[in-house]
C-alpha positions as CSV (number, residue, x, y, z in Angstrom):
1,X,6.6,13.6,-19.8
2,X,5.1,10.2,-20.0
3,X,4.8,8.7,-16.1
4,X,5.5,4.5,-15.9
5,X,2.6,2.9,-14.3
6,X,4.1,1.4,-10.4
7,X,3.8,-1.7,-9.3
8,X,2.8,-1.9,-5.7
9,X,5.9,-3.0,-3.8
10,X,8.3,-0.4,-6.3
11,X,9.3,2.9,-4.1
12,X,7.9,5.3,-6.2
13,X,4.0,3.0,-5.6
14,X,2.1,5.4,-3.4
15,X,3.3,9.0,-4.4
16,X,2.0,7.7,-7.7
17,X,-1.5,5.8,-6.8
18,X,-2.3,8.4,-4.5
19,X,-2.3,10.7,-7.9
20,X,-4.2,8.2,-9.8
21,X,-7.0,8.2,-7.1
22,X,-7.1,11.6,-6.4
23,X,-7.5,11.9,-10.2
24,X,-10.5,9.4,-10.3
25,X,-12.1,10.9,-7.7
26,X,-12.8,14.0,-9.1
27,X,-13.3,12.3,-12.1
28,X,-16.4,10.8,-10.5
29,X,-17.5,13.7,-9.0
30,X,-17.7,15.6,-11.9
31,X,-19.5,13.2,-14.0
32,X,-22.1,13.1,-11.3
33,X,-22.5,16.8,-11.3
34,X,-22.9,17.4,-14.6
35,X,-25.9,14.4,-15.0
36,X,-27.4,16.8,-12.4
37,X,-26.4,19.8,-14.1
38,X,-27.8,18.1,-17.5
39,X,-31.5,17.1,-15.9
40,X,-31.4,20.7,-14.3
41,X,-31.4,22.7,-17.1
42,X,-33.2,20.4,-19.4
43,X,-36.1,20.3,-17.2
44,X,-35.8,23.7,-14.6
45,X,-36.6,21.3,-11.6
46,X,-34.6,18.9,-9.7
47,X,-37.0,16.4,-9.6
48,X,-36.2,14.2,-12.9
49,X,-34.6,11.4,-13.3
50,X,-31.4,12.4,-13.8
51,X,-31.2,13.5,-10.0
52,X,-31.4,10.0,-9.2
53,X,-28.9,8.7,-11.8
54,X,-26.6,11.6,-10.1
55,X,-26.6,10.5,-7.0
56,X,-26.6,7.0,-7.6
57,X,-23.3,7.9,-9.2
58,X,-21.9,10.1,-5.6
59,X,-21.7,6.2,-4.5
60,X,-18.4,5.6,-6.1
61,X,-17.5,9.1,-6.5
62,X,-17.5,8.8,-1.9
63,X,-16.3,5.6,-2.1
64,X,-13.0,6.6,-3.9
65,X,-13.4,9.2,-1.4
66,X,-12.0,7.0,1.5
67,X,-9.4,6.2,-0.5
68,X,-8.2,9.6,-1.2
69,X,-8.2,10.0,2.3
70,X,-6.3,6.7,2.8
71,X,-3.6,7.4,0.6
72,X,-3.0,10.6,2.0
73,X,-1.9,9.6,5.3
74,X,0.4,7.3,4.0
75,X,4.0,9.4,5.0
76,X,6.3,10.2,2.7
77,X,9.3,7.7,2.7
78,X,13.0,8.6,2.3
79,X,15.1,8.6,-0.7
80,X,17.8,7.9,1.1
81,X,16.9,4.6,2.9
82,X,15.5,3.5,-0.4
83,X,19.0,3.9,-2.5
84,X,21.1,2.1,0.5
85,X,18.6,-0.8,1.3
86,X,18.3,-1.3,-3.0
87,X,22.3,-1.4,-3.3
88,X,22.3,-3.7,-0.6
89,X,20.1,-6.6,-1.6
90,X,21.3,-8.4,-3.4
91,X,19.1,-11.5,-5.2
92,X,16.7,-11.2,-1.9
93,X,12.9,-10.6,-2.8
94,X,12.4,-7.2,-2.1
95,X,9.3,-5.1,-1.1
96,X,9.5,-1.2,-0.6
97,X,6.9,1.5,0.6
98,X,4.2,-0.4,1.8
99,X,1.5,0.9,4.4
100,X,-0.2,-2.0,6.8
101,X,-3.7,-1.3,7.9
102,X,-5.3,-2.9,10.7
103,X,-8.5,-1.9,12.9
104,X,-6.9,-0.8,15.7
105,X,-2.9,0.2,13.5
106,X,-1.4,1.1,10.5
107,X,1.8,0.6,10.0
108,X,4.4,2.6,7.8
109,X,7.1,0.1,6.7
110,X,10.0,1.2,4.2
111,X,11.3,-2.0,3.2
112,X,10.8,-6.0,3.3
113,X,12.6,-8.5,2.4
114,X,12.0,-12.2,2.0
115,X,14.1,-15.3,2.1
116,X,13.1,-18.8,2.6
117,X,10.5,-18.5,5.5
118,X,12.0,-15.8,6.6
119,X,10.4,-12.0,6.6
120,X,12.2,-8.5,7.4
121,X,11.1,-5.0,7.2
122,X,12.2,-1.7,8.2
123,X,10.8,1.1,9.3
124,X,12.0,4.7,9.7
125,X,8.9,5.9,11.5
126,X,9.6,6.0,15.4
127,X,6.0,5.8,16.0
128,X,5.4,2.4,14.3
129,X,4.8,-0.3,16.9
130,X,6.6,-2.9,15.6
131,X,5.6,-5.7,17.7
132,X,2.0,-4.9,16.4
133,X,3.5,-5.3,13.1
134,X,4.3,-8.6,13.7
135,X,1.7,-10.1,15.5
136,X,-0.1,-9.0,12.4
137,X,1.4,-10.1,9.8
138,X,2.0,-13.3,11.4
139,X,-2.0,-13.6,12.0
140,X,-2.0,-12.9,8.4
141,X,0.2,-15.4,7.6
142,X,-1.5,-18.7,9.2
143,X,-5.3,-17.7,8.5
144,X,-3.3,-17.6,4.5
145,X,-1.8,-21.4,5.1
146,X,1.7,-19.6,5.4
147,X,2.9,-21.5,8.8
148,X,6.2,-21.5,10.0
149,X,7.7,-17.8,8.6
150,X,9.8,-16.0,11.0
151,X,8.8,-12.4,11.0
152,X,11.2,-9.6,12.0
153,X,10.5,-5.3,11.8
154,X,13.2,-3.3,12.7
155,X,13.3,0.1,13.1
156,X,17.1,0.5,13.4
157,X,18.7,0.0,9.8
158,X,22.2,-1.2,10.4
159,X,20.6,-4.2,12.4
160,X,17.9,-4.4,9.2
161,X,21.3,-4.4,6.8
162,X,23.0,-7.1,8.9
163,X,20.2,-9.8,9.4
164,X,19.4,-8.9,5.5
165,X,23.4,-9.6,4.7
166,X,22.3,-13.0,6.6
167,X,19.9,-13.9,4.3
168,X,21.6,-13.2,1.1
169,X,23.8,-16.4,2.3
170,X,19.9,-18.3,2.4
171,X,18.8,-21.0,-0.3
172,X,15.4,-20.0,-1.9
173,X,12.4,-20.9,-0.4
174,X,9.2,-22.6,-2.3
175,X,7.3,-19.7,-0.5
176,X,8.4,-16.5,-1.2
177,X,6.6,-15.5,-4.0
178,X,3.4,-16.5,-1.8
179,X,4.6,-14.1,1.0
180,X,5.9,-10.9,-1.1
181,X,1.9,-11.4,-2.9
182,X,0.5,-11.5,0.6
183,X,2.3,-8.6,1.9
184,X,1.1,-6.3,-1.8
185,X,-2.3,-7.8,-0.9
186,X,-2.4,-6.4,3.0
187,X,-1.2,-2.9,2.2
188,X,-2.3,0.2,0.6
């Protein structure tokens, strides 16, 4: 079965880069083995220039690593939310499955949605300190010349559905397109 290549901000996004760098990562790994491997038995000592070349390639192989590690404590998101939050939207920009880092958080969110200069998201996970959230993205937002956006996480969905019914009756905003990027460019 052939898989489709996701698009960070479709649902099915981190199930299916977590794969892809999982996949990498051993790739790497194994590549740098066997230059070892190779100088090893070519030359019955590990002291040969292909040791070097070997570990100079464990730098990427660790590297990717991290983000192994990274994607794996990204939490699995429902199904569920995902089908009633997609019939629901309407001609609103739409964002789904997207995992915020920060230094001191990360932040699970499930959905956002943007309209003129104004952002939503839900989030199913109880633990996610959404006024965190906010006061993040919103940093995010001016140091990237995006002034004026209100920001909004909830983590109950029938209040998410009603304000997102609100903003289905919105005009477009020249701006969107800039915020949905910045959001794909802050997460995982």
């Amino acid at each position: 079965m052939k898989t489709q290549k996701q698009t960070k901000g479709a649902f099915g996004y981190p199930a299916c880069q977590t794969r892809l760098v999982i996949a990498r990562t051993l790739l790497y790994f194994i590549l740098a083995m066997s230059v070892f491997l190779l100088g090893y038995f070519s030359t019955k000592t590990k002291e040969n220039l292909l040791t070097v070349v070997a570990v100079c390639g464990l730098l990427p192989a660790c590297k990717s690593l991290v983000s192994v590690v990274m994607y794996l404590r990204i939490p699995k998101f429902s199904d569920s939310v995902y089908r009633e939050i997609s019939q629901k939207a309407g001609e609103v920009t739409v964002l789904y499955s997207l995992y915020l880092t920060s230094y001191k958080r990360n932040f699970p969110i499930n959905c956002f949605c943007v309209r003129g200069s104004c952002l939503i998201g839900y989030t199913e996970f109880k633990d996610c300190d959404t006024a965190a959230c906010e006061a993040h993205i919103k940093e995010l937002l001016m140091q990237n010349s995006l002034k004026n956006v209100t920001v909004k996480i909830f983590k109950e969905q029938k209040k998410f559905e009603e304000r997102l019914a609100q903003l289905q009756d919105m005009e477009r905003g020249a701006r969107e397109a800039d915020i949905a990027a910045l959001m794909c460019d802050i997460s995982l």
